[in-house]
DSSP file (Angstrom, degrees, kcal/mol; ACC not computed):
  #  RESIDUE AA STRUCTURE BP1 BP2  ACC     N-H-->O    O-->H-N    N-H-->O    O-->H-N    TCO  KAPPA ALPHA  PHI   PSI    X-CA   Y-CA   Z-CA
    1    1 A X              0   0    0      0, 0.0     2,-0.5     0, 0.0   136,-0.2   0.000 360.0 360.0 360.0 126.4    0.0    0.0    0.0
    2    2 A X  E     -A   14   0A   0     12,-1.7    12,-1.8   135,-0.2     2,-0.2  -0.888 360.0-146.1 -84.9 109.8    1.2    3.3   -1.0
    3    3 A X  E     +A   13   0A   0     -2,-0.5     2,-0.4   132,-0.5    10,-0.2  -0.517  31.8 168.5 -83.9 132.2    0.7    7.2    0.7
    4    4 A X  E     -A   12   0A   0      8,-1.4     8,-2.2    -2,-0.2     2,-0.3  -0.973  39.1-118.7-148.7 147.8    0.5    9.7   -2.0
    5    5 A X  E     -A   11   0A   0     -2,-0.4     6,-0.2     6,-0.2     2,-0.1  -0.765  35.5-148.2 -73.2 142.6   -0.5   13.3   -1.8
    6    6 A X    >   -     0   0    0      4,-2.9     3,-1.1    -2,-0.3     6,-0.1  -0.387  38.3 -70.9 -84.3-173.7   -3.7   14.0   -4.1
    7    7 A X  T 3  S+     0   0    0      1,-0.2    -2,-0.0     2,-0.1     0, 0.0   0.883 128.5  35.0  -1.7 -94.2   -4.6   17.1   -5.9
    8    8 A X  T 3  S-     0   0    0      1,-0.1    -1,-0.2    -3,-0.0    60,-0.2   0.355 123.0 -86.1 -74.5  -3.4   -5.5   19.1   -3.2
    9    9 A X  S <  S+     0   0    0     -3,-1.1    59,-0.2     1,-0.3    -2,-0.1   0.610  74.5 155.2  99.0  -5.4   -3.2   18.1   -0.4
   10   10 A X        -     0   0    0     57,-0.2    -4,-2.9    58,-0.1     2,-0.4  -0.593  58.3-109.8 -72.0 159.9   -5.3   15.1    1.0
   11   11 A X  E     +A    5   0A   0     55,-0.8     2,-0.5    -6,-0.2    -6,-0.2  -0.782  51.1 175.3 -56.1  78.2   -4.1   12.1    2.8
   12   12 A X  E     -A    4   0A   0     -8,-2.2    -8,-1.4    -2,-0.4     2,-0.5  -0.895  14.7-163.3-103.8 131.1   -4.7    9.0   -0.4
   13   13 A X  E     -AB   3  21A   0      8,-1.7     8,-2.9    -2,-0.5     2,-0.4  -0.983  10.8-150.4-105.5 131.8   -3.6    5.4    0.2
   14   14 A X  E     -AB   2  20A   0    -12,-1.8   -12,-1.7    -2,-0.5     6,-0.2  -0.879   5.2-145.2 -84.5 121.0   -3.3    3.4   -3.1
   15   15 A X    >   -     0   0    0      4,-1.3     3,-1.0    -2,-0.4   -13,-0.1  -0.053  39.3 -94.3 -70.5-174.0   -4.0   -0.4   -3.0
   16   16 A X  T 3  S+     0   0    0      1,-0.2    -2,-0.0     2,-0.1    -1,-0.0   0.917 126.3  59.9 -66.3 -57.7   -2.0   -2.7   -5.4
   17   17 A X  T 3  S-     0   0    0      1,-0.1    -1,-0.2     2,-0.0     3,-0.1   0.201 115.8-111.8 -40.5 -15.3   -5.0   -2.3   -7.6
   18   18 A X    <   +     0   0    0     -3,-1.0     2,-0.3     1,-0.2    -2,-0.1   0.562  66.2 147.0  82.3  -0.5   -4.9    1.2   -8.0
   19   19 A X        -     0   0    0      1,-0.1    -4,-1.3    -5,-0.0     2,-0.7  -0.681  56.3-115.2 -84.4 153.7   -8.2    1.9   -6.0
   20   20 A X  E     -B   14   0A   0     -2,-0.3     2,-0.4    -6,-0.2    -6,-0.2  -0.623  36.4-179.5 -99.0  97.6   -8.3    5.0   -4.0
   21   21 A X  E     -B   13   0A   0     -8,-2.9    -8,-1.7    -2,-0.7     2,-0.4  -0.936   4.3-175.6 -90.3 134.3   -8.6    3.9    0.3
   22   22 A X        -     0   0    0     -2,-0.4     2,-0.4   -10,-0.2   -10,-0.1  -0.996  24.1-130.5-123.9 129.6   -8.8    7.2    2.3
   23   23 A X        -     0   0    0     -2,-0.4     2,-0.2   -12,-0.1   -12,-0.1  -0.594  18.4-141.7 -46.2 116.6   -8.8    6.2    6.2
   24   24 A X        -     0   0    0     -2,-0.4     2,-0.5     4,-0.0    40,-0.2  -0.885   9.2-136.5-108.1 159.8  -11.8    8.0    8.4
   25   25 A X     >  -     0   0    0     38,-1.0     4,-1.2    -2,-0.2    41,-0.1  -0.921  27.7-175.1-114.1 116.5  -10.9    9.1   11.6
   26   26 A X  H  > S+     0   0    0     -2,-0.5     4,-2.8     2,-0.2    -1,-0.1   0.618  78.4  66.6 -76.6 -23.1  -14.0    7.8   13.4
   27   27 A X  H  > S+     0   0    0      2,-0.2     4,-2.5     3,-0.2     5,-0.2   0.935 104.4  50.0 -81.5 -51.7  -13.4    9.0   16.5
   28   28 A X  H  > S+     0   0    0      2,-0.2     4,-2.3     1,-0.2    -2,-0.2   0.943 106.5  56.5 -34.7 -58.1  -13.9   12.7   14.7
   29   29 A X  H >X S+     0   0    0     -4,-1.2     3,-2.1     2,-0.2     4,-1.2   0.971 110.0  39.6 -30.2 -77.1  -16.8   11.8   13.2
   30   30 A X  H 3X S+     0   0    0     -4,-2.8     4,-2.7     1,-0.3    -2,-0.2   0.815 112.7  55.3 -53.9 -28.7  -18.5   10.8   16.6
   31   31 A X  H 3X S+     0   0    0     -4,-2.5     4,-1.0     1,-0.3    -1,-0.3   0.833 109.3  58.1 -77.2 -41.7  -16.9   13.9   18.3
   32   32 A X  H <X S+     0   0    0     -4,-2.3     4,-1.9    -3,-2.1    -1,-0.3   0.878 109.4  41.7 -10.0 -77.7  -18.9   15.6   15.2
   33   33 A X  H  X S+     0   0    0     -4,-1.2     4,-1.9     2,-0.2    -2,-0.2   0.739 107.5  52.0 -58.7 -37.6  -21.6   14.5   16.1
   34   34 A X  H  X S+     0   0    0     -4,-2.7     4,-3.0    -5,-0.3     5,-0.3   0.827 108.0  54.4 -42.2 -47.1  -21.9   14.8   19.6
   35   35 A X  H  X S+     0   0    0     -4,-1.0     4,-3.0     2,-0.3    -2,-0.2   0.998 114.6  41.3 -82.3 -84.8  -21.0   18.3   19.5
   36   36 A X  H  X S+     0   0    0     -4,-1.9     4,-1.4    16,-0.3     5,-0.3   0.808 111.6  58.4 -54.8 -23.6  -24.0   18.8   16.8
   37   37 A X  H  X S+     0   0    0     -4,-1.9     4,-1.4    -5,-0.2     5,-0.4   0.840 110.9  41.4 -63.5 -81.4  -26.3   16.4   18.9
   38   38 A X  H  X S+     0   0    0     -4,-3.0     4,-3.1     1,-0.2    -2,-0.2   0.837 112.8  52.0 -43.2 -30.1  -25.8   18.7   22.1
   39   39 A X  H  X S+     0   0    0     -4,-3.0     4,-2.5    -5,-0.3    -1,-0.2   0.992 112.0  50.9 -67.2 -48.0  -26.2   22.0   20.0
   40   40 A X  H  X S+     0   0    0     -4,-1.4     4,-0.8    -3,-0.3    -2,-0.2   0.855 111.9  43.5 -25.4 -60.6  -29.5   20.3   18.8
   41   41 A X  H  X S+     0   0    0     -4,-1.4     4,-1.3    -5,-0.3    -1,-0.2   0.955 114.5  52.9 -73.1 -52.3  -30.8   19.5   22.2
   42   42 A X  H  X S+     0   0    0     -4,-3.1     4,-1.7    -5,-0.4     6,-0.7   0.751 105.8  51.3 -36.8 -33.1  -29.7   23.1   23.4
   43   43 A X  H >X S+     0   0    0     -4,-2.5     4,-0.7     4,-0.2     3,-0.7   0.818 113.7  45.9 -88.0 -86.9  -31.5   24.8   20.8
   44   44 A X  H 3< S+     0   0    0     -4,-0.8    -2,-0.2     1,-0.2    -1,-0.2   0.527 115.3  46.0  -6.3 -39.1  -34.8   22.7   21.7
   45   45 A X  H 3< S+     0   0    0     -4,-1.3    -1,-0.2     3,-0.1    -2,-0.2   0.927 133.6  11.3 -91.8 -45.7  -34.6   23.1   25.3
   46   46 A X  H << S-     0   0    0     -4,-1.7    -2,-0.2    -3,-0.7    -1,-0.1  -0.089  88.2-122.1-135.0  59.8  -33.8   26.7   25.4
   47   47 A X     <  +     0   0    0     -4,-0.7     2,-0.6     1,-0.1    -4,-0.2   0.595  69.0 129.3  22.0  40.8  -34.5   28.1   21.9
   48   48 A X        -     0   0    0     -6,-0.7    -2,-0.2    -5,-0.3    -3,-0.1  -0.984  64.2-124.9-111.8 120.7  -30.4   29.5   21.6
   49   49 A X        -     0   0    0     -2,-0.6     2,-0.5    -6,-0.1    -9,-0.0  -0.404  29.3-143.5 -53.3 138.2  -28.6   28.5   18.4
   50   50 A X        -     0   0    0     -2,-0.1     3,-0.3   -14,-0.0     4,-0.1  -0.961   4.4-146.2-114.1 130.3  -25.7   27.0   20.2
   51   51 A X  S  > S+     0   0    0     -2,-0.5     4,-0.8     1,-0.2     3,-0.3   0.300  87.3  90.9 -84.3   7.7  -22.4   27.8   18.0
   52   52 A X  H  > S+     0   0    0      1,-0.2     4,-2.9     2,-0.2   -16,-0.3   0.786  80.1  62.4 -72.7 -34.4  -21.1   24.3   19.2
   53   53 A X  H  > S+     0   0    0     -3,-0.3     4,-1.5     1,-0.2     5,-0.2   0.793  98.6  48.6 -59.7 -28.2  -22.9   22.9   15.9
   54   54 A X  H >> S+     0   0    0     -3,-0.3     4,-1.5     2,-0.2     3,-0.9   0.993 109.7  52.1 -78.9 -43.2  -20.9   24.7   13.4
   55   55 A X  H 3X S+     0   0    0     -4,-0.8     4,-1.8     1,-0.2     5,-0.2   0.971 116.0  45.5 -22.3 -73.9  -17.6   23.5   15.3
   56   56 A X  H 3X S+     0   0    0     -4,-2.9     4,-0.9     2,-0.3    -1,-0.2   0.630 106.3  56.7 -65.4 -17.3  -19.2   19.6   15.0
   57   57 A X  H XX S+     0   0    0     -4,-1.5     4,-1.5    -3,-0.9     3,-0.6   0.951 105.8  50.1 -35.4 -96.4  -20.1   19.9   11.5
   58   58 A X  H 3X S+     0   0    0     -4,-1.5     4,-0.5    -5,-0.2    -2,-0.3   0.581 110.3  53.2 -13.1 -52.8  -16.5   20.8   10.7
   59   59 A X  H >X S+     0   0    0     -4,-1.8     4,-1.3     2,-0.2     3,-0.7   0.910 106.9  48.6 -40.9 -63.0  -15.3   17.7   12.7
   60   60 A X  H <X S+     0   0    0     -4,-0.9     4,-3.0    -3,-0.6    -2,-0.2   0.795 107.4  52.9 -62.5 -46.5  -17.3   15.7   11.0
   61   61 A X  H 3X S+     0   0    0     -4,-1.5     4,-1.1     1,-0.2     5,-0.4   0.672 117.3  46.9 -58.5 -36.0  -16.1   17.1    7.3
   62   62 A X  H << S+     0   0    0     -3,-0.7    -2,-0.3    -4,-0.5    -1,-0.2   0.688 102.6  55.8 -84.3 -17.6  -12.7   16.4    8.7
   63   63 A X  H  < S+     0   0    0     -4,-1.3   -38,-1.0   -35,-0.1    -2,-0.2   0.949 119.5  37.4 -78.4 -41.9  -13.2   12.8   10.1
   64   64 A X  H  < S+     0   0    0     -4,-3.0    -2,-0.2    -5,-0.2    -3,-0.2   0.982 128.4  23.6 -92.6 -44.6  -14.4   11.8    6.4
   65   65 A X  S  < S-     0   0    0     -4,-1.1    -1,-0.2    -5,-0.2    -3,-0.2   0.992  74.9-165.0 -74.8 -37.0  -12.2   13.8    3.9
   66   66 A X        +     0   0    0     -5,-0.4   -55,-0.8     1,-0.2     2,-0.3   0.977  39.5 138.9  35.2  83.0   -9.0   14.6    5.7
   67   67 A X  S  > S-     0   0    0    -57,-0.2     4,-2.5    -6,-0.1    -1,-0.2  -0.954  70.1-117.7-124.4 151.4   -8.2   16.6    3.7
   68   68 A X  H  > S+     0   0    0     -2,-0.3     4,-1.5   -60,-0.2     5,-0.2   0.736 112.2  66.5 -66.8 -12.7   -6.5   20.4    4.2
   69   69 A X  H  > S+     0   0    0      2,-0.2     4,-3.4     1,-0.2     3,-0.4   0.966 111.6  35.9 -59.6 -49.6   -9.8   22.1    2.5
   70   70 A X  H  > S+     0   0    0      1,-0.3     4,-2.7     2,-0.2     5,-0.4   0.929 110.8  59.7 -84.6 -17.9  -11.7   20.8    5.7
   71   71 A X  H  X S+     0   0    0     -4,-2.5     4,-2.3     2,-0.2    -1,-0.3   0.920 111.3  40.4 -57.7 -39.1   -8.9   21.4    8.0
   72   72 A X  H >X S+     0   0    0     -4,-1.5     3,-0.9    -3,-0.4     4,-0.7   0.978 109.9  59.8 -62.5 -66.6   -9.1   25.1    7.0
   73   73 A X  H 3X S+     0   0    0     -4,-3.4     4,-2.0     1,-0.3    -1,-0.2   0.843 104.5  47.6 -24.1 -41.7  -12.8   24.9    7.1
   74   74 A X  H 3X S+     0   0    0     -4,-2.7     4,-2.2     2,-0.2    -1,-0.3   0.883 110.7  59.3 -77.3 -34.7  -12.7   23.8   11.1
   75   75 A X  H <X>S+     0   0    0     -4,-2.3     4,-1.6    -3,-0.9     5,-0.6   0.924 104.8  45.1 -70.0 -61.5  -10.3   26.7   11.4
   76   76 A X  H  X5S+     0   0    0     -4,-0.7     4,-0.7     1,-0.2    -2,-0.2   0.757 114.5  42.7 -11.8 -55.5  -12.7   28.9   10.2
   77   77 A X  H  X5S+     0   0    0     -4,-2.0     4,-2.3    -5,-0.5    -1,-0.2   0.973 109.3  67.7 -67.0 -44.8  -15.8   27.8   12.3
   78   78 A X  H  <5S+     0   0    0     -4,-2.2     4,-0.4    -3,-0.5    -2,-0.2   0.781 108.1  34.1  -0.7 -68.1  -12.9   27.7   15.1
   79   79 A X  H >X5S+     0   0    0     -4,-1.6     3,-0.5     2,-0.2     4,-0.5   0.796 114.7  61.6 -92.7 -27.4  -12.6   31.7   14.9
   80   80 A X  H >X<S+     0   0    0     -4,-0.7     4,-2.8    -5,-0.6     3,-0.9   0.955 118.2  30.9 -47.2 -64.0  -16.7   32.2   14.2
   81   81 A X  H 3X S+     0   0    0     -4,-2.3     4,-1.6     2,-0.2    -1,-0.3   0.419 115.0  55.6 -65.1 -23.1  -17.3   30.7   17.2
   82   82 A X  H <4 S+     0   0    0     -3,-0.5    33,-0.4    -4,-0.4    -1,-0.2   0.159 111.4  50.2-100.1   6.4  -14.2   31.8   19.2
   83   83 A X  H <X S+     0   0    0     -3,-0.9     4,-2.9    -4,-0.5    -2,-0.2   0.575 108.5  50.6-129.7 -73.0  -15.4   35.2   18.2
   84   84 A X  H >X S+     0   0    0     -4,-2.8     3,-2.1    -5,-0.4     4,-1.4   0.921 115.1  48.7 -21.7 -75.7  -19.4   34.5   19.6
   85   85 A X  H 3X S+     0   0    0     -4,-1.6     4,-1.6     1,-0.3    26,-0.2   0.724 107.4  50.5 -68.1 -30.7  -17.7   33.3   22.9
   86   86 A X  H 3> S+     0   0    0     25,-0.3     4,-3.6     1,-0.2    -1,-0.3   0.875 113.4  45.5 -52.2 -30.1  -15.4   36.2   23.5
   87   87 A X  H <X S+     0   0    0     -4,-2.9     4,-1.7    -3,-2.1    -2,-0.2   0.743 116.7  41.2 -82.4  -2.0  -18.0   38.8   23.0
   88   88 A X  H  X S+     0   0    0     -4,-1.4     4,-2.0     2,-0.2    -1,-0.2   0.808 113.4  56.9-104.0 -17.5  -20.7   37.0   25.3
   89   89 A X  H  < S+     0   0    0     -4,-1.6    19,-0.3    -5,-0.3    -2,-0.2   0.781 108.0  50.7 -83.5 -26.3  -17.5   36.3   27.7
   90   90 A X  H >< S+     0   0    0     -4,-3.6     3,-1.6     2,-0.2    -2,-0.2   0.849 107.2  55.8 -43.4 -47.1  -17.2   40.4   27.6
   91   91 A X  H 3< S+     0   0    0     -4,-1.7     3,-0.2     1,-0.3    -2,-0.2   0.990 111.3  36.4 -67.0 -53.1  -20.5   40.5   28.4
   92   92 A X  T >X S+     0   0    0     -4,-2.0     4,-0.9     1,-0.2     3,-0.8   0.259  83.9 104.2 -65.2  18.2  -20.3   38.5   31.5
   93   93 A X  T <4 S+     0   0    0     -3,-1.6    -1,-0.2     1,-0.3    -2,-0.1  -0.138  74.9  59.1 -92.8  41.6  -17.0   39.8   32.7
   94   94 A X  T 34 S+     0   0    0     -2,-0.2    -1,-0.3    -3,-0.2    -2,-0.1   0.443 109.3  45.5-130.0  -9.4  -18.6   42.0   35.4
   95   95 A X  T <4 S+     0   0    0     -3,-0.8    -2,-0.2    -4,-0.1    -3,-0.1   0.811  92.1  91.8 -70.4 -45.1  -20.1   39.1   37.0
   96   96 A X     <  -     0   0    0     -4,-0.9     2,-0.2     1,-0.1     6,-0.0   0.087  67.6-130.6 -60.5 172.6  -17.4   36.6   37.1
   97   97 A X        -     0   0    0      2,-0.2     2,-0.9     0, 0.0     6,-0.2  -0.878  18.8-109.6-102.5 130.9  -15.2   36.3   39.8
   98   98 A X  S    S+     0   0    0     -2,-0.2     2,-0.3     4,-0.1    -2,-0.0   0.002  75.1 109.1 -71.1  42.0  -11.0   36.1   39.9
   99   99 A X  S  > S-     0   0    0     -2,-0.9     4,-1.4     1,-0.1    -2,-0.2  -0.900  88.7-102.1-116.4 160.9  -10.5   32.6   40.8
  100  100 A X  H  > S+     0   0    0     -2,-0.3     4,-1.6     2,-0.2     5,-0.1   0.652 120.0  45.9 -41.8 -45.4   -9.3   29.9   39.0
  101  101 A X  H  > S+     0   0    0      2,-0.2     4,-2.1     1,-0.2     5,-0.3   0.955 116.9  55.8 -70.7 -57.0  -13.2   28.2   38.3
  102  102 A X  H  4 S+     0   0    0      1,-0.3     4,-0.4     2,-0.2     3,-0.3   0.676 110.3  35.7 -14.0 -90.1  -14.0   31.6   37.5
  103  103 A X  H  < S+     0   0    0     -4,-1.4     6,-0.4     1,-0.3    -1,-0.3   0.555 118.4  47.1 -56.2 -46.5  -11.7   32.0   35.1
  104  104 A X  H  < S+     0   0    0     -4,-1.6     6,-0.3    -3,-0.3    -1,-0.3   0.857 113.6  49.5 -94.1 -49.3  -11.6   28.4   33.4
  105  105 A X  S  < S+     0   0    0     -4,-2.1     2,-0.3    -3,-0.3    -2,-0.2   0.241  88.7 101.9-103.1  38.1  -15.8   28.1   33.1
  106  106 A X  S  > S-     0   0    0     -4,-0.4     4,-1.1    -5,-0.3     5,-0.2  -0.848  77.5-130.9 -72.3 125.7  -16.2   31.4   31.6
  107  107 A X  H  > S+     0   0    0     -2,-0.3     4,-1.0     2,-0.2   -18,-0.2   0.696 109.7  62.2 -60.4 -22.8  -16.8   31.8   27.5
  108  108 A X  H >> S+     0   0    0    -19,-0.3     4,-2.0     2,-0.2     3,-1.6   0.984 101.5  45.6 -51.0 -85.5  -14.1   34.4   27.6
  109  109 A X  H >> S+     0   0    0     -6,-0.4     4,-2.2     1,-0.2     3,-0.7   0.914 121.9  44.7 -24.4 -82.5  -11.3   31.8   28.8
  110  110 A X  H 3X S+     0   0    0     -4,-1.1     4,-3.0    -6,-0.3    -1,-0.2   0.854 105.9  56.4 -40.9 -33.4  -12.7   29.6   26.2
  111  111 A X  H <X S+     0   0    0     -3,-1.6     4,-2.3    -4,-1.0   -25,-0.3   0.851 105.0  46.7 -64.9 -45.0  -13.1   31.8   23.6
  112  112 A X  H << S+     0   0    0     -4,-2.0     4,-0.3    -3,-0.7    -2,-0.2   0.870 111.5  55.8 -72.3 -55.0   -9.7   33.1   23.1
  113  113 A X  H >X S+     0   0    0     -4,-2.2     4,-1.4    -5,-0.3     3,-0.6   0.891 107.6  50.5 -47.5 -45.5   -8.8   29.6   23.4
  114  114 A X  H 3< S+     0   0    0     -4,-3.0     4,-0.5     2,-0.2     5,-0.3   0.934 113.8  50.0 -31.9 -68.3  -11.4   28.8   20.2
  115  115 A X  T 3< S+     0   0    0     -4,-2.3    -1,-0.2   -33,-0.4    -2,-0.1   0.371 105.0  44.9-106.1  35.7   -9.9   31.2   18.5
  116  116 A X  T <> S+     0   0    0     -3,-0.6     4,-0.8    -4,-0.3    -1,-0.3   0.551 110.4  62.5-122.1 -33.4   -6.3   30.8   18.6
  117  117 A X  H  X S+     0   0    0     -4,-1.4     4,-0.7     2,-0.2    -2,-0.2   0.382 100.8  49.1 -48.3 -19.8   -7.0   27.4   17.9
  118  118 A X  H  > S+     0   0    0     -4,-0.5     4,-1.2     2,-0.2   -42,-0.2   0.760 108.1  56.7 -87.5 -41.8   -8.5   28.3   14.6
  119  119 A X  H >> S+     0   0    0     -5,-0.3     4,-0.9     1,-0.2     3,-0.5   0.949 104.9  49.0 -41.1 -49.7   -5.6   30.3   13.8
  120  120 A X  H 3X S+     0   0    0     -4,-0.8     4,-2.2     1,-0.3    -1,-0.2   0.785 109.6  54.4 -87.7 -20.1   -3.4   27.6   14.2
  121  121 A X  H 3< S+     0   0    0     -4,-0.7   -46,-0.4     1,-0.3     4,-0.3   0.564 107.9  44.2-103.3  15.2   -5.5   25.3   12.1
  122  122 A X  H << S+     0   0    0     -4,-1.2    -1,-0.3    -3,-0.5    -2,-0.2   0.508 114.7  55.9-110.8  13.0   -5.8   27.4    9.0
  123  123 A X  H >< S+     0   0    0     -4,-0.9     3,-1.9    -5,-0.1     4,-0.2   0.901 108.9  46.6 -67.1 -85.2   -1.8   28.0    9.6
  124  124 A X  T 3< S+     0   0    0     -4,-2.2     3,-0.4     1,-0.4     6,-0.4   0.415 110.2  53.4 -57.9 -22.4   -1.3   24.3    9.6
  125  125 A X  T 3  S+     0   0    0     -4,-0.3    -1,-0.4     1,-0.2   -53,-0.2   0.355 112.2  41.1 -93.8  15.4   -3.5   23.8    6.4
  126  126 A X  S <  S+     0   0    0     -3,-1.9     2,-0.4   -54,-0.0    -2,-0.2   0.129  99.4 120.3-134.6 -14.6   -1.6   26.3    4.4
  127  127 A X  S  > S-     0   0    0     -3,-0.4     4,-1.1    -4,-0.2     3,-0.2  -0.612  74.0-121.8 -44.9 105.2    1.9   24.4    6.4
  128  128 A X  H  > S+     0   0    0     -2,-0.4     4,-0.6     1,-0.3    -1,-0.1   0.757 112.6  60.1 -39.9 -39.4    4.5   22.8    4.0
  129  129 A X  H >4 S+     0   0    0      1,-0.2     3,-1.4     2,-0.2    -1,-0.3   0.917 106.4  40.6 -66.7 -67.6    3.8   19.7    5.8
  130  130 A X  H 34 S+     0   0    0     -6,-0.4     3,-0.4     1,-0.3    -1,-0.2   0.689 117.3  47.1 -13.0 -43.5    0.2   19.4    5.0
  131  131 A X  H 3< S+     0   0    0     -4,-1.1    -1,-0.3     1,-0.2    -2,-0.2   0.021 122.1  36.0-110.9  28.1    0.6   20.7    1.0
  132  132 A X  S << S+     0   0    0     -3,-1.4     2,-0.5    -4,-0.6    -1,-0.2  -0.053  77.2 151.5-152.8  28.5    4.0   17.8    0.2
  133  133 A X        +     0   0    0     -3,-0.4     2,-0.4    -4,-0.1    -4,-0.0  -0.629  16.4 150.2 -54.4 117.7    2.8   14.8    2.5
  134  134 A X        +     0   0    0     -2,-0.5     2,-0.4  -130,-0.1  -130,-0.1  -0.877  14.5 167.2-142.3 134.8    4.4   11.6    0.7
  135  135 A X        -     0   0    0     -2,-0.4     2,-0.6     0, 0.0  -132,-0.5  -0.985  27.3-145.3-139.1 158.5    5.3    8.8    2.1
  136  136 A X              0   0    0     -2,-0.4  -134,-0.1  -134,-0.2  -132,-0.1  -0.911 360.0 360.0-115.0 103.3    6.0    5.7    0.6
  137  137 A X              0   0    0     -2,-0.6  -135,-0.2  -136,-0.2    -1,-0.1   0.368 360.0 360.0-126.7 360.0    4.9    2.4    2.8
């Protein structure tokens, strides 16, 4: 079995046979899904779009192509959402408290985190490693 980059900078393994196997990362998937089951069930129970769904969407887009298009894509929802949670973590910052629980289950603290994490994954899909993988197995 063979590792080749495709076209676009996906992940391809080639059988003997020349058919195209792409490995899904299942465990993304479900984590995908979870993440859009709980926004689902948030929005039902207390009629707020939860921004956790676009995030899990994006997971999900990444478990099955692996490819760098969806890796950028999750960075993108990444900062959407990391963008929501700073401003609604501004809102509550006259409530919060300075201790450590404080600080760690606050949207702020998260938020910043979200979107520095998004950063880093539309760096990495634009990365040398990402756009020349090949390896020869």
């Amino acid at each position: 079995m063979e590792f080749i980059a495709g076209d676009n900078g996906d992940m391809q393994s080639i059988t003997k046979r020349g058919e195209d196997m792409r490995k899904h990362s299942y465990i993304t998937i479900g984590l995908g899904v979870l993440l859009v089951g709980l926004s689902v069930m948030f929005l039902f129970r207390s009629s707020v779009a939860s921004p956790s769904g676009i995030i899990g969407l994006a997971l999900i887009w990444i478990g099955w192509k692996r490819n760098r298009t969806a890796l950028v894509i999750l960075g993108h929802a990444c900062i959407v959402v990391g963008a929501y949670l700073i401003a609604w973590g501004a809102y509550l910052l006259p409530q919060s408290s300075p201790t450590l629980t404080g600080i760690l289950l606050r949207p702020l603290f998260w938020g910043i985190f979200c979107l520095f994490g998004g950063f880093c994954a539309i760096f990495h899909g634009f990365c040398h490693c990402m756009i020349n993988f090949r390896t020869k197995g």
